[in-house]
NUNU-968616 format. One record per residue (C-alpha): residue in three letters; x, y, z. Coordinates in steps of 0.25 Angstrom, whole numbers. Layout:
+--------+-------+-------+-------+
: residu :    px :    py :    pz :
+--------+-------+-------+-------+
:    ALA :     X :     Y :     Z :
...
+--------+-------+-------+-------+
This chain:
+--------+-------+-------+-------+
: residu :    px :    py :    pz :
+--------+-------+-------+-------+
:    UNK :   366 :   291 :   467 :
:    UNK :   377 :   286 :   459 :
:    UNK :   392 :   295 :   461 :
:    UNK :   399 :   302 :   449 :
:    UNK :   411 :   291 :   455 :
:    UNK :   404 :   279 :   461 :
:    UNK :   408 :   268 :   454 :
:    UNK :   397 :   260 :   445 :
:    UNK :   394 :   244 :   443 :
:    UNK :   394 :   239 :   432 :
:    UNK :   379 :   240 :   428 :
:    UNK :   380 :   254 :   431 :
:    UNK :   379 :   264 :   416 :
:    UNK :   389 :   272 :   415 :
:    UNK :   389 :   287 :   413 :
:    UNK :   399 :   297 :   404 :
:    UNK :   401 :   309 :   411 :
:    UNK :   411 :   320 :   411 :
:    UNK :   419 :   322 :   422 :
:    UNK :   424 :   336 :   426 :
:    UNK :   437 :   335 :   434 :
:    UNK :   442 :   349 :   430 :
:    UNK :   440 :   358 :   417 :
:    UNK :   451 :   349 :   411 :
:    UNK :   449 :   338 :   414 :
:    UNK :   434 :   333 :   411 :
:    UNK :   434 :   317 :   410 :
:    UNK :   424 :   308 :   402 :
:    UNK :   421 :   298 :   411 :
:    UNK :   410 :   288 :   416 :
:    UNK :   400 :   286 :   428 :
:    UNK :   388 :   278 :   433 :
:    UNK :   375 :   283 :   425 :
:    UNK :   367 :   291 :   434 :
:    UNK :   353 :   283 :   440 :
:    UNK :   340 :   290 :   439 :
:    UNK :   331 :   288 :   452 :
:    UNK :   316 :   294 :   454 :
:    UNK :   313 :   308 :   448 :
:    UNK :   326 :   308 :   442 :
:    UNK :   331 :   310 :   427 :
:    UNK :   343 :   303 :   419 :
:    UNK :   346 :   315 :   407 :
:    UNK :   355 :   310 :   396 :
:    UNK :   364 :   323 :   392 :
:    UNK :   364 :   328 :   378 :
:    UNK :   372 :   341 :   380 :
:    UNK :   378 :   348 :   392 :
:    UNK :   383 :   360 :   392 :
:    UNK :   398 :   365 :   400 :
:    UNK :   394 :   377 :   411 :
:    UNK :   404 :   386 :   414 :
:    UNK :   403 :   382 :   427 :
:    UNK :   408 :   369 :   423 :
:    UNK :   422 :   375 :   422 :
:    UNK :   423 :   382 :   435 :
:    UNK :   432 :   373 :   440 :
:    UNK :   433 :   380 :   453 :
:    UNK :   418 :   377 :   454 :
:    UNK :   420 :   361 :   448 :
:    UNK :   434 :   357 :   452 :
:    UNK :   429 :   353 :   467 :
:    UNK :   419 :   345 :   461 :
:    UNK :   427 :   337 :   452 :
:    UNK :   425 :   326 :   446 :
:    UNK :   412 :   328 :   443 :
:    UNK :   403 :   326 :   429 :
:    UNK :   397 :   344 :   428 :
:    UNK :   387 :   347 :   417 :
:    UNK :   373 :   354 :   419 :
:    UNK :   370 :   361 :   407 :
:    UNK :   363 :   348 :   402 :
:    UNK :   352 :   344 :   392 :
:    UNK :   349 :   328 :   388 :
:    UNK :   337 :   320 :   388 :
:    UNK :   330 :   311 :   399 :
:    UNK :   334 :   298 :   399 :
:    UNK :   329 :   290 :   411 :
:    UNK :   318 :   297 :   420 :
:    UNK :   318 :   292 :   435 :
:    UNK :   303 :   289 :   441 :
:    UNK :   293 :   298 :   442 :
:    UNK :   297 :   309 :   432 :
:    UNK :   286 :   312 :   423 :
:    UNK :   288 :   325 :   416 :
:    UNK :   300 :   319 :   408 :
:    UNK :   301 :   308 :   399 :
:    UNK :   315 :   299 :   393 :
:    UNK :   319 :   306 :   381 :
:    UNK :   317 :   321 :   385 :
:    UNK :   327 :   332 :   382 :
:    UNK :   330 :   340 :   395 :
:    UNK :   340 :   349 :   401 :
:    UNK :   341 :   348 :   415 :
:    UNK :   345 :   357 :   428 :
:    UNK :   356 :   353 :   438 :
:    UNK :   351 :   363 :   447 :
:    UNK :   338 :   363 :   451 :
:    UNK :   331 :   369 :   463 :
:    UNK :   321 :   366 :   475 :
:    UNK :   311 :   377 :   470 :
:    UNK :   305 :   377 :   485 :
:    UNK :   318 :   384 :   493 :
:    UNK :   318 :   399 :   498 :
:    UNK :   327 :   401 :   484 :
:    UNK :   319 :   393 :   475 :
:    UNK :   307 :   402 :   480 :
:    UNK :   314 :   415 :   478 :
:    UNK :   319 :   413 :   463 :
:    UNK :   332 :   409 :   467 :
:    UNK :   332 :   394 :   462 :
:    UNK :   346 :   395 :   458 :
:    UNK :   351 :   396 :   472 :
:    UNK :   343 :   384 :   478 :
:    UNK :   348 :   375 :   487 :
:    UNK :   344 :   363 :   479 :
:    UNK :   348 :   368 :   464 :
:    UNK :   363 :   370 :   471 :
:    UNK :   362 :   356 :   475 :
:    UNK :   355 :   348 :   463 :
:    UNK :   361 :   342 :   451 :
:    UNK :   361 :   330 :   442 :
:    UNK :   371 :   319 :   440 :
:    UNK :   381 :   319 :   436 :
:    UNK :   383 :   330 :   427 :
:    UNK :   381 :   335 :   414 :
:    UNK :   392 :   330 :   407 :
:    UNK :   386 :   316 :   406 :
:    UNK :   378 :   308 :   400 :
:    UNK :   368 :   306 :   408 :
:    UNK :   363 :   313 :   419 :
:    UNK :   354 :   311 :   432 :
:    UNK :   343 :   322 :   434 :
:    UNK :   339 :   322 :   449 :
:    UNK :   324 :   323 :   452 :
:    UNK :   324 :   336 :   457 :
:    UNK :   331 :   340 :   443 :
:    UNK :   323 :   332 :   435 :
:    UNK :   312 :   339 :   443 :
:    UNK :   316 :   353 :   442 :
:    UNK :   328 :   356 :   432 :
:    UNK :   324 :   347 :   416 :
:    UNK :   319 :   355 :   407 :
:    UNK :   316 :   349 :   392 :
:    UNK :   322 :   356 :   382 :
:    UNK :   315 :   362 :   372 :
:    UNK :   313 :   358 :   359 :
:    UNK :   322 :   363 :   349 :
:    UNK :   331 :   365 :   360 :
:    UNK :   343 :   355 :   360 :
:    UNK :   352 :   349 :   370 :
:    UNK :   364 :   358 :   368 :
:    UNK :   353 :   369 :   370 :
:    UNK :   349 :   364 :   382 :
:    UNK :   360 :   364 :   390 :
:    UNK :   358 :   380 :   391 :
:    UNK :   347 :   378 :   398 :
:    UNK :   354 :   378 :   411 :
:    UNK :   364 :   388 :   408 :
:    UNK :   353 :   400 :   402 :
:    UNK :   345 :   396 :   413 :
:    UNK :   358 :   402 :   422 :
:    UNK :   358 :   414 :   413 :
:    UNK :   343 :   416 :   415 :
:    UNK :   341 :   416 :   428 :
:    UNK :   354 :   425 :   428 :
:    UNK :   347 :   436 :   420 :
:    UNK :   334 :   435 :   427 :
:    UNK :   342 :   439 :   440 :
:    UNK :   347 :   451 :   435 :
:    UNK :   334 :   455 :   430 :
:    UNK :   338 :   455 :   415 :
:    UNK :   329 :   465 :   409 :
:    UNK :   327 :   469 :   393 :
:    UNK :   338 :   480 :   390 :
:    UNK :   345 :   479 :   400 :
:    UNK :   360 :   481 :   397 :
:    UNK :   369 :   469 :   401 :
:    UNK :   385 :   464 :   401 :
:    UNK :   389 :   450 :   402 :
:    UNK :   402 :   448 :   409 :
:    UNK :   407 :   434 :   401 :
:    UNK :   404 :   429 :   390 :
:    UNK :   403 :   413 :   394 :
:    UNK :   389 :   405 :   391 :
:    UNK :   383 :   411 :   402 :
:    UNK :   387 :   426 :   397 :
:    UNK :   382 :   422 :   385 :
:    UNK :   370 :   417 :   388 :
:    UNK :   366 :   429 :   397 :
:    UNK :   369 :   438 :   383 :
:    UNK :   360 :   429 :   376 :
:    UNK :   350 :   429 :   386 :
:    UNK :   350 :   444 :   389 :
:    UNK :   351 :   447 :   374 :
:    UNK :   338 :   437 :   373 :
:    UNK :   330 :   444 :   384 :
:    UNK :   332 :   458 :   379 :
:    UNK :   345 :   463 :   388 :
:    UNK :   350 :   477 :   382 :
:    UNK :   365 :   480 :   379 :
:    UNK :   372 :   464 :   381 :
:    UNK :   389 :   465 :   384 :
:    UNK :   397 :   453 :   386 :
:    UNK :   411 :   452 :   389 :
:    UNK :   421 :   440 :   391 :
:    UNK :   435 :   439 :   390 :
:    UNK :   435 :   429 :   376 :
:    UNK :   431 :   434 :   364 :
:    UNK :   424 :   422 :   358 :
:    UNK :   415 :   423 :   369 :
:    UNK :   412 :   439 :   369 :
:    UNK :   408 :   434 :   353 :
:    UNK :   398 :   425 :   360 :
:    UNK :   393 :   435 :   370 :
:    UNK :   391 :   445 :   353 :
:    UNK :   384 :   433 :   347 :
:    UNK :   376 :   430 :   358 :
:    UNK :   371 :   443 :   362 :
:    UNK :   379 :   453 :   367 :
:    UNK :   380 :   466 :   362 :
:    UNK :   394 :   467 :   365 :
:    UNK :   408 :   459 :   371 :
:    UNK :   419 :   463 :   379 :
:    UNK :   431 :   459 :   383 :
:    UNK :   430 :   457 :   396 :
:    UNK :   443 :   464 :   399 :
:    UNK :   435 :   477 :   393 :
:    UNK :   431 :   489 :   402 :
:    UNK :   419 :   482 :   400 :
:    UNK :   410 :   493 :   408 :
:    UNK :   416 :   503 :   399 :
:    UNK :   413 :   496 :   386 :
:    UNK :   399 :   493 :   391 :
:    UNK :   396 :   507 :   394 :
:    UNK :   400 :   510 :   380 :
:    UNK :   389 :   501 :   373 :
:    UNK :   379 :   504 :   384 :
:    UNK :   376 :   517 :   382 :
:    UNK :   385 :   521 :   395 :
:    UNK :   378 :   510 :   405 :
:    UNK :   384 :   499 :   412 :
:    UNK :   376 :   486 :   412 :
:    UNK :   362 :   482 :   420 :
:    UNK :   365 :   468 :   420 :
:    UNK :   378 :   462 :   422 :
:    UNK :   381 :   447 :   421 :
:    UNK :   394 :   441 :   424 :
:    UNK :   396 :   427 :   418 :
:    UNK :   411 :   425 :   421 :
:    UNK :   418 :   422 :   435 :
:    UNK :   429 :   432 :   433 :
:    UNK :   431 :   443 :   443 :
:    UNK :   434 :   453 :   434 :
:    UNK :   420 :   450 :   427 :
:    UNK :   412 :   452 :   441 :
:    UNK :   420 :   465 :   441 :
:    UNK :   417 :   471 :   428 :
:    UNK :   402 :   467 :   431 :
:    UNK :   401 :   477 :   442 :
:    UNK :   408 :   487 :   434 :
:    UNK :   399 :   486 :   422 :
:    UNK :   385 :   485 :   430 :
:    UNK :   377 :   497 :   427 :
:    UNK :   370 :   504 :   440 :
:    UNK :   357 :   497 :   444 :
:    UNK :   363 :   484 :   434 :
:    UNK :   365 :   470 :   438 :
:    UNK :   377 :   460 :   440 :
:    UNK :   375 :   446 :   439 :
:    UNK :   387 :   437 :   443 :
:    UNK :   383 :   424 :   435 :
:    UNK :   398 :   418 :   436 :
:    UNK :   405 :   416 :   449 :
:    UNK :   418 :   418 :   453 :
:    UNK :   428 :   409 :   459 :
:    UNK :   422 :   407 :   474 :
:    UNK :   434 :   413 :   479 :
:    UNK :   434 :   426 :   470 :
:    UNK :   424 :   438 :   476 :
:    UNK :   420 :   451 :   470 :
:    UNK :   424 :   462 :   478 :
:    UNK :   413 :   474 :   478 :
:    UNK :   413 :   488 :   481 :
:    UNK :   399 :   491 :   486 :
:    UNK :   400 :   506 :   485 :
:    UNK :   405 :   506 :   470 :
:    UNK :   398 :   493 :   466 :
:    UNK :   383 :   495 :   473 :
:    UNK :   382 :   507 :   478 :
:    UNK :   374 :   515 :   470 :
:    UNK :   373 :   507 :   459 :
:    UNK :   363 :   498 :   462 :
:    UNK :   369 :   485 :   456 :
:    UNK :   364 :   473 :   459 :
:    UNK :   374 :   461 :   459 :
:    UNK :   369 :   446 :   457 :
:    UNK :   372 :   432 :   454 :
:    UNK :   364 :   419 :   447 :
:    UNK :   365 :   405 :   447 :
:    UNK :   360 :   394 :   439 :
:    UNK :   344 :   394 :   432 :
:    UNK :   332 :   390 :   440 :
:    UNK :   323 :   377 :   432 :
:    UNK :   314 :   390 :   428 :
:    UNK :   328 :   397 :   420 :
:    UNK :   331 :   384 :   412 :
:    UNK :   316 :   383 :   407 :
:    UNK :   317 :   397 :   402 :
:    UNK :   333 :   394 :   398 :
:    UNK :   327 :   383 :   388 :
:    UNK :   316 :   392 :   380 :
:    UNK :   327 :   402 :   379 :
:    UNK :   335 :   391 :   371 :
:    UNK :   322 :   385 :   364 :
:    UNK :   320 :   399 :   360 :
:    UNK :   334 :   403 :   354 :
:    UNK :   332 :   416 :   363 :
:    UNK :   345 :   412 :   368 :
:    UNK :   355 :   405 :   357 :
:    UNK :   362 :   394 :   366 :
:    UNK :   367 :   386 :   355 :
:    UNK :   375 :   394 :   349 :
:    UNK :   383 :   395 :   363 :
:    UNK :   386 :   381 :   361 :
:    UNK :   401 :   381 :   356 :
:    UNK :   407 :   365 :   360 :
:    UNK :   400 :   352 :   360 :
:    UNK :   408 :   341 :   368 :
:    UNK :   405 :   325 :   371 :
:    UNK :   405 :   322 :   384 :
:    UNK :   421 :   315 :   383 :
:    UNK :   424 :   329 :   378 :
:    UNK :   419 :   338 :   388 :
:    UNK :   433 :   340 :   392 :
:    UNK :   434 :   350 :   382 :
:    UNK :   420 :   356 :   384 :
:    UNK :   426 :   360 :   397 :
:    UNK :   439 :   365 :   392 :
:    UNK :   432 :   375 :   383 :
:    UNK :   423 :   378 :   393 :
:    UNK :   435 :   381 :   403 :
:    UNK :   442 :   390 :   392 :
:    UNK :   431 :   399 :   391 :
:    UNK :   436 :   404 :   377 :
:    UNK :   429 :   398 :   364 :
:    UNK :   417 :   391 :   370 :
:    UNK :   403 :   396 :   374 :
:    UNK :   395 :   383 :   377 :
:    UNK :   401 :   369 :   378 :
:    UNK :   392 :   359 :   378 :
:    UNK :   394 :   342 :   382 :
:    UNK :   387 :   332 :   374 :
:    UNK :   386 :   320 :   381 :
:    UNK :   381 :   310 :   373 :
:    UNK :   391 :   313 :   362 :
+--------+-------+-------+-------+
């Protein structure tokens, strides 16, 4: 296989990518055109969206440089031997991810934490032209994208798929009362969702006002600052109870804190945001767990199964996706795209054109 860095020969095609060396400095540059082989897939990119992980530099930074993007949608432009259930021309989104489905966590409803989706991707990243779909992705992770269903759209097939599976873990039952600690896409997104599937009383909080507006618009009964006693405040709108479901969709401490603070007994935390890997939650079991029955949780990532439901959710208008969408970039400037991003302050969902 061709290297993000090998050097091509003169008959090689050549490849516009976006190269990530920090969240300032993101580089239009060029590399050799990926090479499909058997059962694999070249995808030319239409839109790609910018995760929030894209911008944890303490996660990216080691990795650098390196072309990121896997919130992606496109059509099939060159099919490798022996694939039969697509055709040139298709519109698809496509999975990095993918797992084994035969593994001891594959056959226990943990997909997400397989050995093989922790170690698939495809090449070189989303914030290129083209890219090349392994076979075990082309096999697995595309899913045609629905009619009336555009590109832009598409690209919240993976991150929905996230929010699902994160919901179903915490057993997301009609009525039930729920606070979303951050107001990023994936806060918004689990408002959506939860308003969509019948959730009871829906609070978000976030430290920017542009975004606890969002978290109004798109579902949520009420907004806090942050910074609020915002345990109080919820009792206050909540008839006196805390709340059954708590999602966290923020790295900071202080969130993780005011999660187990606002849980009601027999409720849920789910941490869907990590910390820094050198930050740790200190807990008290006696005042945290002991008679209160709390369960606390995490999710990572959407099975195959998640993004197939993520899709009719978007067909369907159950969940409004894009109006989320506030900036559209080329590829020369995703610069900026990961700027905003960064800032966290007047942005909801950035999305990367490629082909513009």
């Amino acid at each position: 296989m061709v290297t993000q860095f090998e050097q091509p020969s003169q008959e090689e095609e050549r490849l516009r990518v976006a190269m990530y060396y920090n969240n300032r400095d993101v580089r239009l540059e060029e590399m050799p055109a990926p090479r499909i082989g058997p059962g694999e897939m070249l995808m030319r990119i239409e839109a790609s969206g910018i995760c929030g992980s894209d911008v944890l530099e303490w996660y990216r930074i080691h990795k650098a440089p390196l072309v990121l993007g896997h919130e992606v949608t496109g059509t099939v432009a060159e099919l490798g031997e022996g694939i039969t259930r697509y055709k040139v021309g298709d519109r698809i989104a496509a999975s990095h991810h993918v797992p084994c489905f035969t593994c001891h966590y594959c056959m226990s409803g943990h997909e997400t934490v397989c050995d093989t989706l922790r170690s698939t991707n495809f090449y070189p990243g989303g914030f290129a032209e083209y890219v090349r779909l392994p076979a075990i992705n082309v096999d697995r992770g595309v899913y045609r994208l629905p009619a009336g269903v555009d590109f832009e759209e598409g690209t919240f097939a993976e991150p929905l798929a996230c929010v699902l599976r994160g919901q179903r873990v915490v057993r997301f039952e009609p009525g039930v009362s729920v606070l979303i600690l951050g107001s990023g896409i994936s806060g918004l997104l689990h408002i959506a969702l939860a308003r969509a599937t019948g959730a009871g009383r829906i609070v978000a909080t976030d430290t920017n006002g542009y975004r606890r507006k969002a978290a109004l618009r798109f579902g949520a009964d009420a907004a806090f600052d942050a910074s609020d006693d915002v345990a109080s405040r919820f009792r206050e709108i909540n008839g006196g109870g805390l709340a059954e479901r708590v999602i966290v969709c923020t790295g900071a401490m202080k969130a993780m804190e005011q999660a187990l603070a606002c849980v009601e007994r027999g409720g849920t935390v789910i941490f869907f945001a990590s910390t820094r890997p050198e930050e740790a939650l200190p807990l008290n079991i006696e005042r945290t767990f002991w008679r209160t029955d709390i369960t606390l949780t995490t999710s990572y990532a959407g099975s195959p199964a998640d993004h197939v439901k993520a899709l009719e959710l978007i067909r369907s208008r159950a969940v409004p996706v894009k109006e989320m969408i506030t900036h559209r970039f080329p590829l020369a400037e995703a610069q900026k795209g990961f700027e905003l991003v960064a800032e966290a302050k007047e942005s909801i969902k950035v999305i990367i054109k490629p082909q513009e």
